[in-house]
MDAnalysis code that builds the backbone (N, CA, C; Angstrom):
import MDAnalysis as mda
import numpy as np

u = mda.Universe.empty(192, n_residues=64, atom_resindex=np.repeat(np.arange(64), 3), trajectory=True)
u.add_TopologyAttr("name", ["N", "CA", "C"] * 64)
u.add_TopologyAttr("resid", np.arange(1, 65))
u.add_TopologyAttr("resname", ["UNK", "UNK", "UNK", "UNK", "UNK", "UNK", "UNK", "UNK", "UNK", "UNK", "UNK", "UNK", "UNK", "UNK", "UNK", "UNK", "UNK", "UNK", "UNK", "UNK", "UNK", "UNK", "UNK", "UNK", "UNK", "UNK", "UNK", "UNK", "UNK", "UNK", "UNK", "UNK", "UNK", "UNK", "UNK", "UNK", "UNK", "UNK", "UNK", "UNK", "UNK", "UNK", "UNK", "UNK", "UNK", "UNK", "UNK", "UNK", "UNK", "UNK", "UNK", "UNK", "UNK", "UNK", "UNK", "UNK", "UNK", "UNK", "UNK", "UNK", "UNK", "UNK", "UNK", "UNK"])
u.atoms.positions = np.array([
    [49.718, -55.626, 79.016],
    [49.062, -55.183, 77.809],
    [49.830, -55.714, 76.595],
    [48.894, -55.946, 75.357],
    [49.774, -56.562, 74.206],
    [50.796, -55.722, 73.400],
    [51.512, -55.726, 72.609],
    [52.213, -55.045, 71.788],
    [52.494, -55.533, 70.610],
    [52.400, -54.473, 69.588],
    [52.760, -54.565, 68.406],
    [54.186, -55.338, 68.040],
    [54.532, -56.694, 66.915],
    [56.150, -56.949, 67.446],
    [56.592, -56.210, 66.025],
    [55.986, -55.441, 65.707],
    [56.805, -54.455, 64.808],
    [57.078, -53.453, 65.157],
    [56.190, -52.667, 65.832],
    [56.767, -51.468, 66.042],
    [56.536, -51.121, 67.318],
    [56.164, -52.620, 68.602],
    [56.662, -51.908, 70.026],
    [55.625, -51.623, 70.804],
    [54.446, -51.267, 69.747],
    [53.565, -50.101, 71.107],
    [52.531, -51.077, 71.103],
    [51.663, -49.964, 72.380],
    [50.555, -50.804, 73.030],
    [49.619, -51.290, 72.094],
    [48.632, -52.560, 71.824],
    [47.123, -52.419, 71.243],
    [46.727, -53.166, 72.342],
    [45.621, -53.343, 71.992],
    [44.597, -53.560, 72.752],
    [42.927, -54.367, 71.673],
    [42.204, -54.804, 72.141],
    [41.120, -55.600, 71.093],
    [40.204, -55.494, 72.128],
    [39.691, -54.628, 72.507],
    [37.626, -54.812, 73.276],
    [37.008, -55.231, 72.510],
    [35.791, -55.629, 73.418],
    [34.800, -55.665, 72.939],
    [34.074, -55.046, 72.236],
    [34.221, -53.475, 72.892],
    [33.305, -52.553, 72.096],
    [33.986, -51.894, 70.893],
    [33.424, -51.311, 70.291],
    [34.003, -50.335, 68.938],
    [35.095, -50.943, 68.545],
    [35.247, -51.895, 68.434],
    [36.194, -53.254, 67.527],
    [36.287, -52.504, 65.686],
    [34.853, -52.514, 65.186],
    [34.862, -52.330, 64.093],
    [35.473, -51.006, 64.050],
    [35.356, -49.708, 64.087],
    [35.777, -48.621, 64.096],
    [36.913, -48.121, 64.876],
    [37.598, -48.922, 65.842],
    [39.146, -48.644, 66.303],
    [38.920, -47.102, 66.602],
    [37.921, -46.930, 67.541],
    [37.816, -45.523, 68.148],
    [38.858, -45.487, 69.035],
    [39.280, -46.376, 69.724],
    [40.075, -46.252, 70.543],
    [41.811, -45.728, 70.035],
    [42.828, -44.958, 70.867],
    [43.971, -44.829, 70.026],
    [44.837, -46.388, 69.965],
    [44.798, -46.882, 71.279],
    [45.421, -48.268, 70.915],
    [44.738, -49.433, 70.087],
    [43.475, -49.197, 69.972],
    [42.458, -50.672, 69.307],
    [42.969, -51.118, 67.964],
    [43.227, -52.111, 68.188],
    [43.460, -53.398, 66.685],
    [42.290, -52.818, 65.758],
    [42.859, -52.541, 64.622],
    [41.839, -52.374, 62.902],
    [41.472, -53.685, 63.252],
    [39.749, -53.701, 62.283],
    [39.557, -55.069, 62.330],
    [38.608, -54.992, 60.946],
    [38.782, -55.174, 59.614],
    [38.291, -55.425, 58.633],
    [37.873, -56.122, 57.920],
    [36.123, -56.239, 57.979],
    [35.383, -57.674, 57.930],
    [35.102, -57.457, 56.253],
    [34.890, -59.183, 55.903],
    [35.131, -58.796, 54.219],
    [33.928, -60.215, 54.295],
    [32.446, -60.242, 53.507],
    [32.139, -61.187, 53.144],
    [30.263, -61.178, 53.636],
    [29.818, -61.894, 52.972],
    [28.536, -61.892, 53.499],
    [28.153, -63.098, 54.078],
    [28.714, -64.353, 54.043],
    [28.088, -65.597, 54.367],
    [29.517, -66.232, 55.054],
    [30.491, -66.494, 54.357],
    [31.897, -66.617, 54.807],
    [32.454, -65.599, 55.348],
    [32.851, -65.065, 56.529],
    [33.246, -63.603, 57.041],
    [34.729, -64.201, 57.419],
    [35.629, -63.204, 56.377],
    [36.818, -63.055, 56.486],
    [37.359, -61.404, 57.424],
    [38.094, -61.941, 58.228],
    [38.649, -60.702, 59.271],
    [40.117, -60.553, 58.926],
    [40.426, -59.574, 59.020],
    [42.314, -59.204, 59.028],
    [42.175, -57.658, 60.075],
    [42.904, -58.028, 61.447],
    [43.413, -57.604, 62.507],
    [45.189, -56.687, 61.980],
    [44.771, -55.733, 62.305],
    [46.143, -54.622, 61.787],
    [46.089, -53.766, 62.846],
    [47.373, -53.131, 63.364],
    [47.871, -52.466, 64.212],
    [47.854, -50.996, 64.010],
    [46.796, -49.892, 64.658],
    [46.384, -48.914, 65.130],
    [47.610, -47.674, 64.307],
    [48.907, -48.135, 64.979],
    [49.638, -47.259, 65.338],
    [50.505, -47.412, 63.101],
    [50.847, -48.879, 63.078],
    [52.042, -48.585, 61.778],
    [51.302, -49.672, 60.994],
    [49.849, -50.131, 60.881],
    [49.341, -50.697, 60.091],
    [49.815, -51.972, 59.437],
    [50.536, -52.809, 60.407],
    [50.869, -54.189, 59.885],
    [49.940, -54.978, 60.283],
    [49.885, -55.785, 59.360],
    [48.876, -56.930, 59.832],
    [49.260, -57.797, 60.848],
    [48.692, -58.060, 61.828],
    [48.626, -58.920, 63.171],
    [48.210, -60.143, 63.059],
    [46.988, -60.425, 61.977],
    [46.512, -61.956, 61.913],
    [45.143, -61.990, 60.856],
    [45.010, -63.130, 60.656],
    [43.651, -62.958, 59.943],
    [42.649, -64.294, 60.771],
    [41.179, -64.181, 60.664],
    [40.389, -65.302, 60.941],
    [39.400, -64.969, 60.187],
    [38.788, -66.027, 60.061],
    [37.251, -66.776, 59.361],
    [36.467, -67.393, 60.029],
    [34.785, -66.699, 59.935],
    [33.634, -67.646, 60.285],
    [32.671, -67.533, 59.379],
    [32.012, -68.595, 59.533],
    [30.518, -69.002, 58.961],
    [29.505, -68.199, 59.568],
    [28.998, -66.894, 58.730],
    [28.099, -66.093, 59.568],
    [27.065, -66.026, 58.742],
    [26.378, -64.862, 58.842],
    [24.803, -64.752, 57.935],
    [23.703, -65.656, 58.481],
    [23.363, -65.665, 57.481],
    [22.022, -66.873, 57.151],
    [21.483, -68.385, 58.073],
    [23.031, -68.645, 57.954],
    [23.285, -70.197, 58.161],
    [23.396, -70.188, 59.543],
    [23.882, -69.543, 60.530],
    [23.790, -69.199, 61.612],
    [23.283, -68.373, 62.723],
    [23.002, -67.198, 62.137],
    [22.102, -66.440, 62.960],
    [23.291, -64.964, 63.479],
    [24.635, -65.259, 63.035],
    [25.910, -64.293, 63.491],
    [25.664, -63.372, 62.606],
    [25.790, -62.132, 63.117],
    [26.096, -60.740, 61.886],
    [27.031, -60.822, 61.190],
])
């Protein structure tokens, strides 16, 4: 299982309930954008950021 390298503990990233981090270990995942979708991945437990990514969604593609 993955771990946080700040503070040690478990996360984890499913498939499901991604956006809402229902889970206690699930990676935050906070989508920012309507056409360009910017993501930043943060850790459950002490809220550091883990990573960020970008896609081309909306319109132009057919992606939510």
């Amino acid at each position: 299982m993955a771990k946080c390298p700040h503070c040690k503990q478990p996360v984890t990233l499913e498939k499901t309930h991604r956006e809402t981090g229902d889970l206690p270990d699930e990676i935050h995942k906070d989508v920012v954008g309507a056409v360009k979708k910017e993501i930043m991945y943060s850790c459950p437990h002490c809220d550091a950021v883990l990573g960020f990514g970008f896609f081309i969604g909306g319109f132009l593609t057919g992606r939510p």
